[in-house]
N, CA and C atoms as an extended XYZ file, in Angstrom:
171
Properties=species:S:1:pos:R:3:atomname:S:1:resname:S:1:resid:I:1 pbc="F F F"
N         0.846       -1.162        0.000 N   UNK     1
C         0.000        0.000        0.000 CA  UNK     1
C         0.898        1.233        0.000 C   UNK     1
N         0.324        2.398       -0.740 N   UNK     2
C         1.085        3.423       -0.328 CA  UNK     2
C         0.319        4.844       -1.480 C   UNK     2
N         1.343        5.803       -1.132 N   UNK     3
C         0.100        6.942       -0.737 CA  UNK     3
C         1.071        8.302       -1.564 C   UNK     3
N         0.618        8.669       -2.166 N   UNK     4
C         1.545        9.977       -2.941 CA  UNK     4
C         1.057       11.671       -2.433 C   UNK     4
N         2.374       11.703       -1.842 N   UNK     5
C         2.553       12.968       -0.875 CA  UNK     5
C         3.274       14.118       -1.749 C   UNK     5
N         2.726       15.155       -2.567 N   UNK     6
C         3.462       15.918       -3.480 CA  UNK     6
C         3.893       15.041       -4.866 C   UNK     6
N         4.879       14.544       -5.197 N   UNK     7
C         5.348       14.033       -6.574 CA  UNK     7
C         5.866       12.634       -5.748 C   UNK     7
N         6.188       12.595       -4.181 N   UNK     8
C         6.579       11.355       -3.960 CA  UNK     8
C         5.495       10.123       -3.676 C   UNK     8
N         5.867        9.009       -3.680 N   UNK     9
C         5.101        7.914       -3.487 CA  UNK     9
C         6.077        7.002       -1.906 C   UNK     9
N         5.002        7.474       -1.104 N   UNK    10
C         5.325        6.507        0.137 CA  UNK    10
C         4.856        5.349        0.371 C   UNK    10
N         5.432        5.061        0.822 N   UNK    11
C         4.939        3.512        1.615 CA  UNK    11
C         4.414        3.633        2.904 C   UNK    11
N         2.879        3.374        3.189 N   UNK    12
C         2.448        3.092        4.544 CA  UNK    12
C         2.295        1.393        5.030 C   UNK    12
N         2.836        0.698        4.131 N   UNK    13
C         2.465       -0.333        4.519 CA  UNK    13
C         3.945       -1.304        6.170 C   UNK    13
N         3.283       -2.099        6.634 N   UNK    14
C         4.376       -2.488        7.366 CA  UNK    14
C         5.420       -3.560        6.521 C   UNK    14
N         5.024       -4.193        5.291 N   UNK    15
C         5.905       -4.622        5.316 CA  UNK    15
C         7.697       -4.484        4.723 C   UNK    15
N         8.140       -3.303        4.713 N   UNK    16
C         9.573       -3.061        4.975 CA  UNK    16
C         9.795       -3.026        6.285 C   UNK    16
N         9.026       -2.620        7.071 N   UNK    17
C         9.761       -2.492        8.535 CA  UNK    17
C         9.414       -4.095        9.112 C   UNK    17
N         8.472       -5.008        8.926 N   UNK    18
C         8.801       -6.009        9.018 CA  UNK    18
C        10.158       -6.996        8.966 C   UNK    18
N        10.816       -6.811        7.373 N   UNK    19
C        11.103       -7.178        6.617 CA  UNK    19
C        13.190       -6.894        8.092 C   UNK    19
N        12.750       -5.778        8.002 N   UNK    20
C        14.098       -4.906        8.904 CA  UNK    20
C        13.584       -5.497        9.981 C   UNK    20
N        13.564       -6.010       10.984 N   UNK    21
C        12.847       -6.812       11.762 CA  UNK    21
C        13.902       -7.818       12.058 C   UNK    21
N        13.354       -8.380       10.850 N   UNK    22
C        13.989      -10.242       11.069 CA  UNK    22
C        14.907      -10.197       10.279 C   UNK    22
N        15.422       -9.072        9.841 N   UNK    23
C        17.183       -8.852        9.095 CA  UNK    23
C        17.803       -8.894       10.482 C   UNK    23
N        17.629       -8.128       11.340 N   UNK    24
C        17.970       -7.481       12.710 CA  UNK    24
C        17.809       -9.059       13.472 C   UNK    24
N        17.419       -9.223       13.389 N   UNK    25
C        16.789      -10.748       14.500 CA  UNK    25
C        17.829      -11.579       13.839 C   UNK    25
N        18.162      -12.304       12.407 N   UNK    26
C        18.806      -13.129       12.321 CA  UNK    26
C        20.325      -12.782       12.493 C   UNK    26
N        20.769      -11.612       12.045 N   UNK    27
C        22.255      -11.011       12.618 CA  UNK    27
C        22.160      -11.195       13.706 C   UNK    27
N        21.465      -10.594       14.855 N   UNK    28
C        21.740      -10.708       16.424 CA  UNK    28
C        21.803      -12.739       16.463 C   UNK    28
N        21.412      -13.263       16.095 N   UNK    29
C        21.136      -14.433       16.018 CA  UNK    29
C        21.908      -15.480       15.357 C   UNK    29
N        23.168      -15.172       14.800 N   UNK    30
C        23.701      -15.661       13.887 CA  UNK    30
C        24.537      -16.824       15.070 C   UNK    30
N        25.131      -17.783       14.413 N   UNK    31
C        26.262      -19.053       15.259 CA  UNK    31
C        27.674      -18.310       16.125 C   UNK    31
N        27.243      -18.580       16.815 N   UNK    32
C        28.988      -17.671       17.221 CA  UNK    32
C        29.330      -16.912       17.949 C   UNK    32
N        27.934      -15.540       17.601 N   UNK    33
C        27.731      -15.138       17.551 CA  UNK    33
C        27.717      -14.718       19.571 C   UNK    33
N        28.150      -13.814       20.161 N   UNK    34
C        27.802      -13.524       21.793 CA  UNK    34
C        27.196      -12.206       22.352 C   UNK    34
N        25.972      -11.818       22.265 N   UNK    35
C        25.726      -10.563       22.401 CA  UNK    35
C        25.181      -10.341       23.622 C   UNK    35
N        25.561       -9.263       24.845 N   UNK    36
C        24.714       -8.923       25.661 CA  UNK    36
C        23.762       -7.961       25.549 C   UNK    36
N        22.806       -8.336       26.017 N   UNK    37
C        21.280       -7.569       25.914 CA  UNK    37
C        21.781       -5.954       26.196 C   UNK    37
N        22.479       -5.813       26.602 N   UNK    38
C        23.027       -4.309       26.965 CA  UNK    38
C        23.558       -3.687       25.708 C   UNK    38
N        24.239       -4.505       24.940 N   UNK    39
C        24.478       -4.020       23.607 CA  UNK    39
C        24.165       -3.886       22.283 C   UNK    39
N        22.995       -4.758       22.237 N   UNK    40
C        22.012       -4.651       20.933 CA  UNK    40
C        21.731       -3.592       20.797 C   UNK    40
N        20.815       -2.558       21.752 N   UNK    41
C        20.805       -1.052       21.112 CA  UNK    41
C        21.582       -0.296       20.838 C   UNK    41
N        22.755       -0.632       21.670 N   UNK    42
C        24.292        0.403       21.381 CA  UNK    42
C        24.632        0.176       19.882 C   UNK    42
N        24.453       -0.814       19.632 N   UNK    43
C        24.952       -1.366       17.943 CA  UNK    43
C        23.694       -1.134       16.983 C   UNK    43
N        22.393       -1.447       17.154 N   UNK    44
C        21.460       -0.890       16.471 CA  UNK    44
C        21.396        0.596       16.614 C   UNK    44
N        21.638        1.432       17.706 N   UNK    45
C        21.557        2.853       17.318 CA  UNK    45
C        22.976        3.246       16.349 C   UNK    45
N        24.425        2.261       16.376 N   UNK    46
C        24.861        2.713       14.793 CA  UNK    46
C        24.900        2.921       13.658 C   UNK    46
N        24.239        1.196       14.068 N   UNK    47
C        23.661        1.906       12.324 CA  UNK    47
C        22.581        2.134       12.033 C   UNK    47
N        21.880        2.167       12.613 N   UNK    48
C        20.870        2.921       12.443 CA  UNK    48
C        21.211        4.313       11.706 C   UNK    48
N        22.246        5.072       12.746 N   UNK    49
C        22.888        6.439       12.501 CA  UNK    49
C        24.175        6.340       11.301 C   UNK    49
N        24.470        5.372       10.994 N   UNK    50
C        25.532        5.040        9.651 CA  UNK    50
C        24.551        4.929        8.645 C   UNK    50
N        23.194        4.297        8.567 N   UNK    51
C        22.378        4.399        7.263 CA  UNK    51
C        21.300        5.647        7.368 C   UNK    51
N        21.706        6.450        8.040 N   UNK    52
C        20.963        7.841        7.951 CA  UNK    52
C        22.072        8.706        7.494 C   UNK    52
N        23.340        8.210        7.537 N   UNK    53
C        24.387        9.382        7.040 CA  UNK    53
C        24.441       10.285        8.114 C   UNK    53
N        24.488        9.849        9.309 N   UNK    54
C        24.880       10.335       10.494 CA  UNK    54
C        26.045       10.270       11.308 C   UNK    54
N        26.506        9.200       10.818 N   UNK    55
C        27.981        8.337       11.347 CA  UNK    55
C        28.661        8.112       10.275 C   UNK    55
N        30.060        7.904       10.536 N   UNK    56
C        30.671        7.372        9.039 CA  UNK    56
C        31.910        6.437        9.973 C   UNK    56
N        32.532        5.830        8.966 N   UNK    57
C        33.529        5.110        9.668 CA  UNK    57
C        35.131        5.606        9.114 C   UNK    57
């Protein structure tokens, strides 16, 4: 579904943020893998802020 705001065409629907979801779920989730619950948001608010062009490396 989605909805044209001026010349753009948005998306209201959930499924991209779904989709980012269980991208996020299977990385945290991967073999090997050791994460403390304390640090999933520390690392999701990077990039979060690296794919907004907020951070760079």
């Amino acid at each position: 579904m989605s909805r044209i705001k001026g010349q753009k065409r948005i998306s209201i629907g959930s499924g991209a943020v779904e989709s980012a979801v269980k991208q996020i779920d299977r990385r945290v989730k991967i073999s090997g893998a050791q994460w403390s619950a304390q640090n999933v948001p520390k690392v999701l608010a990077q990039r979060c802020a690296y794919l907004n062009g907020c951070f760079s490396v």
